[in-house]
C-alpha positions in Angstrom: 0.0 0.0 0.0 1.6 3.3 -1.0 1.3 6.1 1.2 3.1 9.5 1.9 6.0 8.5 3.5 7.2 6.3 0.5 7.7 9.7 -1.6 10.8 11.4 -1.8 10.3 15.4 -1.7 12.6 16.8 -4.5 11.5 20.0 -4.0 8.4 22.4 -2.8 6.4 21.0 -6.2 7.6 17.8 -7.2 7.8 14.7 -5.0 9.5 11.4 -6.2 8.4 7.5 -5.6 11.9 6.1 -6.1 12.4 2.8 -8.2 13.4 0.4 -5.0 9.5 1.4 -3.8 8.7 -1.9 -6.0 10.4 -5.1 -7.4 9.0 -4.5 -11.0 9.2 -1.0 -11.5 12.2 -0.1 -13.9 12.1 3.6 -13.3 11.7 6.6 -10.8 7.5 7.6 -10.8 7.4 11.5 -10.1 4.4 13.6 -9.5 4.7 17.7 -10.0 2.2 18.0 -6.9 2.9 20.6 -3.2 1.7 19.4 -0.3 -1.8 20.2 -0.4 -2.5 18.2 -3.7 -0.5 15.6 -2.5 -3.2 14.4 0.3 -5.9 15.2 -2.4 -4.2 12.8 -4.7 -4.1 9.7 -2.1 -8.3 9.5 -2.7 -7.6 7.7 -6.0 -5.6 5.1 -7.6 -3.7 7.7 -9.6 -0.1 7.4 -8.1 -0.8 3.6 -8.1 -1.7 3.7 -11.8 2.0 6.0 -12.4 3.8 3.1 -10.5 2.7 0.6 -12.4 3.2 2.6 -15.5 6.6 2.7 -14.5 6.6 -1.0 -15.1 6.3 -1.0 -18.6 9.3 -2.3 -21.5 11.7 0.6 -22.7 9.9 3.3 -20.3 13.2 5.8 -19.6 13.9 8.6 -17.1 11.3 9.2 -15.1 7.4 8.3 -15.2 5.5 11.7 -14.2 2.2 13.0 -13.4 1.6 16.6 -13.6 -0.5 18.7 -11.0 -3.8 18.2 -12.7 -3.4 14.5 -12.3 -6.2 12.2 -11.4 -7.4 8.4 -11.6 -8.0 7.2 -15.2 -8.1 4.1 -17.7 -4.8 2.4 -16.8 -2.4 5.2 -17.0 -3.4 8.2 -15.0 -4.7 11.8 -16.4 -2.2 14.2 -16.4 0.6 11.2 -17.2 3.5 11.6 -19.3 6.0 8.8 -20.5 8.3 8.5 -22.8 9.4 4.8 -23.9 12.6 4.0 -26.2 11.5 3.8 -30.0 13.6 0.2 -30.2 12.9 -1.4 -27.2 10.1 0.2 -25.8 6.2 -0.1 -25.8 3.2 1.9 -27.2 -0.3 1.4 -25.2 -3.5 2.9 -25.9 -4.5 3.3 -22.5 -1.4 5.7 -22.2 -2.5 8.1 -25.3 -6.5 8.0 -24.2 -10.1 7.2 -25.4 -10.0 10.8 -26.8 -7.2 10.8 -29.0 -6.3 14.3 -29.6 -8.4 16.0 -27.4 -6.9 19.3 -27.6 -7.6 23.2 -26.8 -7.7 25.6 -29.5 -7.4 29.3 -28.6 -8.8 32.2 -31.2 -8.0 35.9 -30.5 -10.1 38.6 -31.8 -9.2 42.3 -31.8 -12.1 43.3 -29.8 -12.4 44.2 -25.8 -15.3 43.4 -24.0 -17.1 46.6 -24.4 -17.3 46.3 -28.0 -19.0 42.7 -27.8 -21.1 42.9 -24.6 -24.4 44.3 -26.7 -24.2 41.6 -28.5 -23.0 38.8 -26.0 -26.4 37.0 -25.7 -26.7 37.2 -28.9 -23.4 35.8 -29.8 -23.6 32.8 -27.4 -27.2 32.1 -29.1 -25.8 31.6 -32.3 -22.8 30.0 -31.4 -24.7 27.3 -29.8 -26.9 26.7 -32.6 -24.4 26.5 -35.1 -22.0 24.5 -33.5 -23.2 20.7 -32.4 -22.6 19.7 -29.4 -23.6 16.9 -27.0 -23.2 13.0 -26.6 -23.5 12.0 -30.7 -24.0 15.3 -32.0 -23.7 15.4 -35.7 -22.6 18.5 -38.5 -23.9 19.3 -41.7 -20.8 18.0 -43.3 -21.2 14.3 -44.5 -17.9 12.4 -45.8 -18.2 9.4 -47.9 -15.0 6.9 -47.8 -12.6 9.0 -50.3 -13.4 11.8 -47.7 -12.7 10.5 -44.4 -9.2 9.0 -45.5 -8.6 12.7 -46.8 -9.1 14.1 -43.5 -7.5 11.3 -41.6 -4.1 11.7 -43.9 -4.2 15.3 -43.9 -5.8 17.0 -41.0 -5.9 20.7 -40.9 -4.5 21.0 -44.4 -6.9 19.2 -46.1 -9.6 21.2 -44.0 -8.2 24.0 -45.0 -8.2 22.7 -48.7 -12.2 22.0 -48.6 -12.2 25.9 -47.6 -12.7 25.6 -44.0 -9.8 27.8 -43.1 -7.1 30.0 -43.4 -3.2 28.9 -44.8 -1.7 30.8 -41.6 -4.2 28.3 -39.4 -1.7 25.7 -40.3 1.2 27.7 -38.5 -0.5 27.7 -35.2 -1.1 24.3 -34.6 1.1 21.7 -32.8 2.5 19.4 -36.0 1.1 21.6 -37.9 -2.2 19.8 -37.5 -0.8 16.4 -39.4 1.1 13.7 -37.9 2.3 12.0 -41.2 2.9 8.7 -40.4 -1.4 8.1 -40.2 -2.7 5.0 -42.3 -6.7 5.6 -43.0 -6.1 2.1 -43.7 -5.5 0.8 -39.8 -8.5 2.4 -38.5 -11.7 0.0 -38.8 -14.7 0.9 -40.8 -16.5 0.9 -37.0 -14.6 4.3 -36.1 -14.6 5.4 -39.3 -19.0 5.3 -39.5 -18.9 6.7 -36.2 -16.9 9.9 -37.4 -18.0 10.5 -40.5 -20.6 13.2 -39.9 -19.0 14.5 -36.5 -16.8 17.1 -37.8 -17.7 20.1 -36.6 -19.1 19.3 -33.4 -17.8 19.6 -29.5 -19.3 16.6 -28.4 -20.8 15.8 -24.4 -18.2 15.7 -21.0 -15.9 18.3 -20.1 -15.7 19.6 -23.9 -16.7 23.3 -24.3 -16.5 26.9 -26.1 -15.7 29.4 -24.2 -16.0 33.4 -24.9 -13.1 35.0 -22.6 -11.9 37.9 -21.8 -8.3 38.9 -21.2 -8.0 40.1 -17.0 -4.2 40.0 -16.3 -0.8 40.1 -18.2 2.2 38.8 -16.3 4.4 39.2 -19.6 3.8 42.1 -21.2 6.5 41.1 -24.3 5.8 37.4 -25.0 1.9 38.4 -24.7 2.8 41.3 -27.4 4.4 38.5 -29.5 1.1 36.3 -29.2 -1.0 39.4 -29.8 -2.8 39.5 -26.5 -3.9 42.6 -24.8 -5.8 43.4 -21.4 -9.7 43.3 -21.8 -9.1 41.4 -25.4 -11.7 38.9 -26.0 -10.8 35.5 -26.9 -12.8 32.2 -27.5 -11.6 28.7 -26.6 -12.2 25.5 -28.2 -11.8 22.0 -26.1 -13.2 19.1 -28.2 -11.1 16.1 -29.7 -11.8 13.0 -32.3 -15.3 12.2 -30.7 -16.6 8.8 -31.9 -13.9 7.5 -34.4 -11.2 8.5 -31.7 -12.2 6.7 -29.1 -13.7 3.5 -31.2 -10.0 3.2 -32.4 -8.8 3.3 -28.7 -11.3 0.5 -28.2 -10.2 -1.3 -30.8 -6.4 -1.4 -30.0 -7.1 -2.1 -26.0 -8.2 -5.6 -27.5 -5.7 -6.3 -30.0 -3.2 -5.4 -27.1 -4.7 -7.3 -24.9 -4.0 -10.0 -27.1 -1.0 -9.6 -28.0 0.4 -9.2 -24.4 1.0 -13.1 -24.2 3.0 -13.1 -28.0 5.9 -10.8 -26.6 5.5 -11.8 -23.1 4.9 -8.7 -21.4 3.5 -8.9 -18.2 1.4 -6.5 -16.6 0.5 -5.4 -13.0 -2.9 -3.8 -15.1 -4.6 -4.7 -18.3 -5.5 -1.3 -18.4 -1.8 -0.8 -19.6 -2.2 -3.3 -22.4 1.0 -2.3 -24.8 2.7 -4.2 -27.5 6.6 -3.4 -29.1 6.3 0.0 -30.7 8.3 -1.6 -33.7 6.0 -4.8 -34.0 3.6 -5.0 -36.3 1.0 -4.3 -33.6 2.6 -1.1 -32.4 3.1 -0.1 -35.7 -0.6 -0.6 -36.3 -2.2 1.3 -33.5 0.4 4.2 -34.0 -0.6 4.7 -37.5 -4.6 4.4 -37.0 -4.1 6.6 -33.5 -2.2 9.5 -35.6 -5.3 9.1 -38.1 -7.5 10.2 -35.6 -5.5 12.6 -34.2 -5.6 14.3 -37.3 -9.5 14.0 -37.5 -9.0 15.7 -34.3 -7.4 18.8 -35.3 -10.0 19.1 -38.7 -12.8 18.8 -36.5 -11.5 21.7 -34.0 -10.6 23.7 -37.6 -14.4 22.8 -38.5 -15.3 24.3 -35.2 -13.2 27.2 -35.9 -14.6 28.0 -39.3 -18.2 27.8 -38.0 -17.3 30.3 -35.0 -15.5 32.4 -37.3 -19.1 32.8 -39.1 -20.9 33.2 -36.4 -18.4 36.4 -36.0 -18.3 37.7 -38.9 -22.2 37.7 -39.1 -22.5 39.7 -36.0 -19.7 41.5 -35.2 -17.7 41.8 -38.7 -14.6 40.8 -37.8 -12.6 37.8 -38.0 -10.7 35.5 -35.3 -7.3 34.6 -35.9 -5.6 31.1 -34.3 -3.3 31.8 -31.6 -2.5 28.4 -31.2 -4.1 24.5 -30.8 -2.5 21.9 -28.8 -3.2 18.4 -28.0 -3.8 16.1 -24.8 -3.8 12.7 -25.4 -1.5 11.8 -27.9 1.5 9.7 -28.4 4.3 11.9 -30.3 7.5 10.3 -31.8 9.9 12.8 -30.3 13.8 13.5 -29.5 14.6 13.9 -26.1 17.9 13.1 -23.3 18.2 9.9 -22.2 21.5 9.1 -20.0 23.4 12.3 -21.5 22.4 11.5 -25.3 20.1 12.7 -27.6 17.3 9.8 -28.4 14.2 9.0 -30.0 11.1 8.5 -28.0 7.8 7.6 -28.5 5.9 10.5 -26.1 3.0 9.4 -24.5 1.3 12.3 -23.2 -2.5 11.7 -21.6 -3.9 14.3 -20.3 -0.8 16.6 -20.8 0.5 19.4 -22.9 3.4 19.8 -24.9 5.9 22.8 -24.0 8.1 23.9 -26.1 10.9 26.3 -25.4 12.2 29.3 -27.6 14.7 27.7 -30.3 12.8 24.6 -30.3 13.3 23.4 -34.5 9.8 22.3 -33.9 8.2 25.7 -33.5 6.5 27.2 -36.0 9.0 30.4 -37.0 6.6 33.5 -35.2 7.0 31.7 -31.9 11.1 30.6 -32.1 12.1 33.4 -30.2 9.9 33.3 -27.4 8.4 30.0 -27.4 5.6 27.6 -27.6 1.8 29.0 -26.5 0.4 26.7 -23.7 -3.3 26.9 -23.5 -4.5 25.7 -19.9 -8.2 25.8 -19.4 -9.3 26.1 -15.7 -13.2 24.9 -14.8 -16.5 26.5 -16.1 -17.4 29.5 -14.6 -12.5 29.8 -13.2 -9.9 31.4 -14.9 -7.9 29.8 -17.7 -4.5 31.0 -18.5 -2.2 31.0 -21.8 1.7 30.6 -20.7 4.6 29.7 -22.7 7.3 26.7 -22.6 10.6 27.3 -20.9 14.0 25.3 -21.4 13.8 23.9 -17.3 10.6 21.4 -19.0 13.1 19.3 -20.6 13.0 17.6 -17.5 9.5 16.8 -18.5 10.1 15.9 -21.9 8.4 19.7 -22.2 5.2 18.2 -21.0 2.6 20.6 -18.4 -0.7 19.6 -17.2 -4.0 20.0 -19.4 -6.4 21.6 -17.3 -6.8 21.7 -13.5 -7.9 18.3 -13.0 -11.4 16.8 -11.7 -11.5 16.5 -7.8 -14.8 14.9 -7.8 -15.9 12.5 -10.0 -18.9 12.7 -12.4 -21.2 10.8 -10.9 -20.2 12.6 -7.4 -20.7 15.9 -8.9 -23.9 15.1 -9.5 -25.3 13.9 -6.6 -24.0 16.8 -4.8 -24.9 20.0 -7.4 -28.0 21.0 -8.9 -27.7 21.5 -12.5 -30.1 24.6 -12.5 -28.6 26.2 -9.4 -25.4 26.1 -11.2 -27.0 28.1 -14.3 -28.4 30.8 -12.0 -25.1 31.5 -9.9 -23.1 31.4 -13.4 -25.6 34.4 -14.1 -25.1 36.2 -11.5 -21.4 35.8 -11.6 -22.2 37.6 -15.0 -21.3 34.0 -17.4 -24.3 33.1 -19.7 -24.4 29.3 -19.6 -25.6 27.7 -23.3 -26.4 24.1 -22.5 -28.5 20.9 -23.5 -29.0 19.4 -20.5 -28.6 21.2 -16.9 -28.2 17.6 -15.2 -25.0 17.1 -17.1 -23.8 20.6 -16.5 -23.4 19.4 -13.3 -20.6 16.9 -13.9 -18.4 19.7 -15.0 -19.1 22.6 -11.9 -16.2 24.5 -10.4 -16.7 22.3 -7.9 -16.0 19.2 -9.1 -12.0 20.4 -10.2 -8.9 21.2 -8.3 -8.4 24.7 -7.8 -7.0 26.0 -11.7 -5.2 28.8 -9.8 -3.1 26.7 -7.4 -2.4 24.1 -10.4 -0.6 26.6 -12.5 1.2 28.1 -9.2 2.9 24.2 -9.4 3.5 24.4 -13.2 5.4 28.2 -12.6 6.7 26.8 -9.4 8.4 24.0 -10.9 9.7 25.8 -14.3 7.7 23.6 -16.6 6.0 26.7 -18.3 5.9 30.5 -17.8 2.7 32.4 -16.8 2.1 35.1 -20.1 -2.1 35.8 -19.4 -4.8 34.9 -17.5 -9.0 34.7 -19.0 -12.2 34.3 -17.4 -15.1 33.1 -19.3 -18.4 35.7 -20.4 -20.1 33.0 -22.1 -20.2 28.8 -21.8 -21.2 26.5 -24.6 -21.3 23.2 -23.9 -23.0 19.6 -24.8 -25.1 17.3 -22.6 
């Protein structure tokens, strides 16, 4: 049984469960937590589920979780590995049901006197023209030809069917594409489960936000990402909805099968991995960087529609600051023992961070480095920060969001769903939302406190505070 006194304390925000704690484990398991999330943490099985992560074939350095962590499918939310590309494994309980579920962040060149006529209005319209909710559909229907399009090319090719801007393609992480996706590997299941979900935000903790811009802490790197105080901002969280997490399904069984044929041995099935260079590995990577890419067309879908929506009211345009992912496995060169190697990233619930310099930064951010969009809770402060040289210790990983606290079903048997609406309004947020009883599973409430989770992520050098938002304006599904 793990408790406090088997952690190390490296310092005031990151605490270390050394590699003697168990016979199997093959490397260090580290959590970027202070002490006050560190006896929120020991009400789950999360630091359980990062030692037995720990466990797994080629896993180097360090296992971590960052401050936002909390109990998931195998590996915890808010985990980051990285595993040797030769020797090590991939596991689709590492990367996520969600593959690329990812934050988006547009900037306008508006304040919030310009657009607070017109608020309602714009949250009214917004909502209706943007799906959302547990199999929400969009107008735009892809036949076979189509989807392997979008699962091959991503942003560009959304871009290409005129949903988009060329420049989009500069603010997103990879570019929006991860090249090595095979339309081929992902079944024709997931594929008839996506194929009229672009477009759409989908049900849980996914959302659009209208923000506003309440504090700078860097005036110059915020100049260089073109914020300003009292700018208004909207932010997109959706991922690959059905087809993404159909192919996690998928891949958890052939796995699971698998385990046996390279005898790997597991202290959780959850974990289920094969050889990243086996045919298995090689499968799952390829239809899991398919539907990554589905991930980012569908937040560029959601971006062209919200960009009409603008346009119609207000007649201006929003320009893409920048869109990262969260669960995602990224083939990647980082240390290893004082050498430069390739890795295959697994990042679940975690952000990538990438310094100034970094080659693969998009040129207007090399001098300053990489945007880092952390949404807090509906109704809390979300912040934009920027990667710093010191995350290298965390193969440039920071956490995702603040982290649930409570679980859904918890949440809901404490808050009402309509007493939530009304204190939103009188907190001055308009709340746009299908069902009030699932708004519930997503209240302020029910996550870690956003502020003291970034206080970690500054603490501990991962990433740089540049702006802080609060929301005007909530859309989400049921």
């Amino acid at each position: 049984m793990l408790t406090k006194n088997d952690l190390k304390k490296i310092n005031n925000y990151l605490f270390e469960i050394p590699k003697s704690f168990r016979f199997d484990m093959r490397v260090p398991a580290r959590a970027y937590v202070d002490e006050k999330m560190l006896e929120q943490i020991f009400r789950d099985k999360s630091l359980e589920q990062l030692v037995n992560t720990a466990t797994l074939p080629g896993v180097v350095n360090y296992v971590m979780a960052m401050p936002d962590m909390h109990e998931g499918y195998g590996f915890p939310i808010g985990g980051v590995a990285g595993m040797d590309l030769e020797t090590g494994v991939i596991s689709p309980g590492a990367v996520g049901y969600d593959i690329n579920c990812g934050t988006r962040l547009l900037l306008s060149d508006l304040i919030d006197q310009d657009i607070k006529p017109h608020l309602e209005n714009l949250a009214d319209q917004l909502n209706h023209t943007i799906p959302s909710g547990i199999g929400s559909t969009g107008k735009i229907k892809l036949d076979r030809n189509g989807m392997d399009k979008i699962l091959t090319g991503g942003v560009k090719r959304a871009v290409e069917m005129g949903y988009g801007e060329k420049q989009d393609l500069d603010c997103c992480e990879s570019y929006g594409l991860i090249k090595e996706a095979d339309p081929s590997k992902v079944s024709d299941k997931a594929k008839s489960r996506g194929r009229d979900q672009l477009g759409t935000l989908g049900s849980g903790n996914h959302f659009l936000e209208i923000q506003k811009v309440v504090e700078i802490f860097d005036e110059t790197v915020a100049k260089k990402f073109g914020l300003f105080l009292n700018q208004i901002t909207i932010l997109i969280h959706t991922g690959s909805r059905g087809l993404g997490h159909q192919v996690c399904t998928d891949y958890v069984q052939l796995m699971g099968r698998a385990l046996e044929k390279y005898k790997i041995n597991l202290p959780d099935r959850e974990l289920a991995c094969a050889p990243f260079i086996s045919p298995e590995g090689q499968t799952y990577f390829k239809a899991m960087a398919a539907a990554a890419n589905f991930a980012w067309a569908n937040r560029q879908l959601v971006t062209h529609l919200a960009r009409q929506v603008w346009q119609k009211i207000l007649n201006k345009n929003l320009k893409v600051l920048y869109d990262v992912a969260h669960n995602i496995g990224k083939i990647e060169e980082h240390e290893v023992g004082g050498q430069l190697k390739k890795l295959i990233i697994h990042r679940k619930g975690a952000t990538r961070a990438f310094p100034a310099s970094h080659p693969e930064l998009p040129l207007n951010y090399q001098s300053v480095g990489q945007p880092v969009l952390i949404p807090g809770s509906m109704g809390t402060s979300s912040y934009i920060l920027v990667g710093t040289t010191e995350a290298r210790q965390s193969f440039y990983s920071v956490c995702h969001g603040a982290g649930r606290a409570m679980s859904r079903t918890a949440a809901k048997r404490k808050i009402w769903g309509q007493d939530l609406i009304k204190d939103l309004a009188r907190r001055g947020i308009i709340v746009k939302c299908g069902s009030p009883a699932g708004l519930a599973e997503e209240a302020p409430e029910a996550y870690k406190n956003i502020d003291e989770v970034i206080n970690v992520v500054a603490g501990a050098g991962l990433a740089r505070r540049v702006a802080r938002v609060v929301p005007l304006a909530v859309i989400k599904g049921e």
